[in-house]
Each structure stands twice: as C-alpha cells, then as structure tokens.
C-alpha positions as CSV (number, residue, x, y, z in Angstrom):
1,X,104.4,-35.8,-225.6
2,X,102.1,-38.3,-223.8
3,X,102.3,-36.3,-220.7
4,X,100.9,-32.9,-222.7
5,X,98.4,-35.1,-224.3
6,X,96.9,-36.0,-221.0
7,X,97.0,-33.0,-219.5
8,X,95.3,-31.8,-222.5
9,X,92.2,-34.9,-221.9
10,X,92.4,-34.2,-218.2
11,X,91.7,-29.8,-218.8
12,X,89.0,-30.5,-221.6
13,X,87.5,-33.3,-219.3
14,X,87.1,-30.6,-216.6
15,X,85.8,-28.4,-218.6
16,X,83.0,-30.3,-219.9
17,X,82.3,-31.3,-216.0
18,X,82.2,-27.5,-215.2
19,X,79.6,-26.6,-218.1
20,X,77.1,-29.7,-217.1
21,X,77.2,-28.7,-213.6
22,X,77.2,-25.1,-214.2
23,X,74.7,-25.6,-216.6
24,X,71.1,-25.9,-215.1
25,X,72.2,-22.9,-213.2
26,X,72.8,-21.0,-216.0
27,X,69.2,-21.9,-218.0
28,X,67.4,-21.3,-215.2
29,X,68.8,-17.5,-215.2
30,X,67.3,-16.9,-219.0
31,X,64.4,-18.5,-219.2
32,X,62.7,-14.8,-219.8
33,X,59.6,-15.2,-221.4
34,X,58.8,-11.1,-221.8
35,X,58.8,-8.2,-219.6
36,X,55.3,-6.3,-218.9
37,X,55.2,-2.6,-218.1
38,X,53.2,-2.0,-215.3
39,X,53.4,1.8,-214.9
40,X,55.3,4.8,-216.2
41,X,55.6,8.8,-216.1
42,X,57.1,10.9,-213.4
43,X,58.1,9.5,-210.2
44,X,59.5,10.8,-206.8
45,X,62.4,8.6,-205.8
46,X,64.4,8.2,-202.3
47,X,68.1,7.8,-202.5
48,X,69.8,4.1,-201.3
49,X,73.3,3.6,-203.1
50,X,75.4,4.9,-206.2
51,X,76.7,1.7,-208.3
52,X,79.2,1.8,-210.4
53,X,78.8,2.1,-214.6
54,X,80.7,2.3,-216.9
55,X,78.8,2.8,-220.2
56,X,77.1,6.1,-218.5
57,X,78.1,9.7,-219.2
58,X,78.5,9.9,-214.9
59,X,80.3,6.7,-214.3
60,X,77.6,5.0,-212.0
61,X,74.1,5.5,-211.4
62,X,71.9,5.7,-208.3
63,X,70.2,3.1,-207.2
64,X,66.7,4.1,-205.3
65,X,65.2,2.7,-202.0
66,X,61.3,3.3,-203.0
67,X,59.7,4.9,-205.7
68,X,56.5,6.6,-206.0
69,X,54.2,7.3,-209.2
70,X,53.4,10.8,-209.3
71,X,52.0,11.0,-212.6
72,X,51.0,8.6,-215.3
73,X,52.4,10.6,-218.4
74,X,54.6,10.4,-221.5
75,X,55.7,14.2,-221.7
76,X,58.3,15.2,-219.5
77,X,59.2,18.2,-218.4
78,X,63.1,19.2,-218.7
79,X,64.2,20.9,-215.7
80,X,66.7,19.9,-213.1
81,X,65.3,17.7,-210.4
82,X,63.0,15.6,-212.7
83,X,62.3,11.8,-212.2
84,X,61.0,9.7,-214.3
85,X,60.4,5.9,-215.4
86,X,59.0,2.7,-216.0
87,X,58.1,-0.1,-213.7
88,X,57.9,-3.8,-214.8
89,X,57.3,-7.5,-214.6
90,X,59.8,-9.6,-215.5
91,X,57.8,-12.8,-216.7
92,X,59.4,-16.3,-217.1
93,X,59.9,-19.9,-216.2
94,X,61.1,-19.7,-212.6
95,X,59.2,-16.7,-210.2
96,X,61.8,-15.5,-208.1
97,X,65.1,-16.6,-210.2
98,X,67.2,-13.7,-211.0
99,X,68.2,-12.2,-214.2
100,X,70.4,-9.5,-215.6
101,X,69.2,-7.2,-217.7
102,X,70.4,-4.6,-220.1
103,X,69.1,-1.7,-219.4
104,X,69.6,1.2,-222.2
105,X,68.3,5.2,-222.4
106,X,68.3,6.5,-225.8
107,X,68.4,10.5,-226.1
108,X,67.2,11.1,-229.6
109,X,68.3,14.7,-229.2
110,X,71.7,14.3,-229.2
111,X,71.8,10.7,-231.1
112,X,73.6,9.2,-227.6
113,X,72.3,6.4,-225.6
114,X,73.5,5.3,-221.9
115,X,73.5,1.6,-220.8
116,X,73.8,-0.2,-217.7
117,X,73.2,-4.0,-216.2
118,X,70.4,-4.3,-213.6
119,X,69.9,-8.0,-211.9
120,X,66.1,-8.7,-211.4
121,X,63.5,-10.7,-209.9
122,X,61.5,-13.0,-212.1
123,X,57.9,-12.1,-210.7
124,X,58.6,-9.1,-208.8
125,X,57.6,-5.6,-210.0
126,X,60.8,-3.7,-210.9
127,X,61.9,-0.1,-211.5
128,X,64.0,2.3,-213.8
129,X,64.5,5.6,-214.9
130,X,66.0,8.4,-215.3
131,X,66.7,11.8,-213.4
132,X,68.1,15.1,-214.7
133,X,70.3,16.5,-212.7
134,X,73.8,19.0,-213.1
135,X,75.2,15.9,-215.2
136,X,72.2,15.8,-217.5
137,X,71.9,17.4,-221.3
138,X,68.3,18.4,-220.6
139,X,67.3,19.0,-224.6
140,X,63.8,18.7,-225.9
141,X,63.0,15.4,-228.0
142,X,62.6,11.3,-227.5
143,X,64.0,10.1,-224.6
144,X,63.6,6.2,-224.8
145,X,63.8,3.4,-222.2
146,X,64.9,0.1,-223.3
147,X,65.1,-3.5,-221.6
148,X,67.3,-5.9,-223.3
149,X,67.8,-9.6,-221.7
150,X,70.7,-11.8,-223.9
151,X,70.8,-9.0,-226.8
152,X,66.6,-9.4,-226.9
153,X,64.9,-6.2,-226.8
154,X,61.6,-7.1,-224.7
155,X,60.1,-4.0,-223.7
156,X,60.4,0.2,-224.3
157,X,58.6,3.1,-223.3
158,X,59.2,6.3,-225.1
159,X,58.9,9.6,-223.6
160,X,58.5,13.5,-224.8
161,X,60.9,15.9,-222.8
162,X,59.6,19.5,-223.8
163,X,60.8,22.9,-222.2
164,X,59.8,23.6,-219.1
C-alpha cells in the first residue's frame, strides 16, 4: 500500500513539474489581444500544399503560396473558380509568437458551416478564404468568415454570394 502511495506522490509530483515548466510556454501562445482585418473581397491565389481537415465537407483544404487582392468587395459572385477572403493582423502580447486559430465558414444557404485550425503569426498579416470549386454548393446567400482563438470569436467578415 505504501509503495502505490508513493508512486501516486511521485506521478502527481511530475505532473505539477510538467505544467510549471510547460507553462510560460503555453501563456505566451494566447495572449491574443484581437485580430484586425486588413483587407477583404476577391483574391487570385497560387497553389503551395493541401493539409489535411477533418471538419470540411472535402477532408483538407489548400493551403496558398501568395495571395493577391483583386477586388475590395462584399458580393461575390458564385461561379466555379472564385476566390475570395479576408486578410488579418493577429494583435497581442508577444509579435512573432504563434497561435492557433479556429477558423470557421458559415454558409447561411444551406444552415452548414466548415471549420479548420490555422497556426499564426502574432504581428504578421495573415490570410483566408474560400474557393468554389467542383466540391462547392455554390447557392446564393451569406457566406461568413469567422476567427475564433480559445472558443473567442474575435473577428468576421460577411459576404453576399449572388448568381452569376
């Protein structure tokens, strides 16, 4: 019995080493004071990777190489082909730290939404979006972006796909 009990104090005493080590590491990472978007609208992307998630109707998503804004512009027009998105500033307590965030699409049309977890610079402009393609349910209505960081919503853009 006195041998369970100290392998009992020796597992809870490791434990509570691992969390204060582990610890400033792990404040630094959500010290997120807000997130500012810079631009939005319709954007021509070039391919780098696919990565893989879950939580989307596809599986993964792509992950781009560079971005450029076409046009600055809430209404969107649904046709195959069509990129669009927000780019933002992560703001907070350490510039350059990195920081997952949830990032969620919210089709209003058909009441679904699609999620995914991107790791960003604190400080550095950022990007995401979305792109109709074969996968896509291209219906007219809301289509909203939405950037969580530890179940905090900090910052959404709402856009207006119509019939093209």
């Amino acid at each position: 019995m006195k041998a369970i009990n100290k392998i009992k104090l020796v597992t809870v005493s490791i434990i509570i080493i691992s969390l204060a080590v582990l610890f400033p590491f792990v404040s630094q990472a959500s010290e997120v004071d807000s997130i500012k978007i810079i631009d939005f609208g319709l954007y021509k992307t070039t391919f780098a990777s696919w990565q893989e998630a879950p939580s989307t109707q596809r599986g993964e998503i792509q992950l781009i190489g560079s971005r450029e804004l076409i046009r600055r512009t809430k209404r969107i027009p649904g046709k195959d082909g069509t990129e669009f998105g927000i780019r933002y500033v992560v703001n907070g307590q350490e510039d350059g730290g990195q920081v997952d965030l949830l990032v969620r699409v919210v089709h209003s049309a058909s009441q679904t939404s699609e999620e995914w977890t991107a790791t960003r610079q604190i400080g550095s402009p950022s990007f995401d979006g979305w792109k109709f393609d074969s996968y896509s349910n291209i219906a007219p209505g809301e289509l909203t972006i939405q950037l969580f960081h530890h179940g905090v919503k900090l910052a959404e853009k709402s856009f207006t796909v119509y019939e093209q």
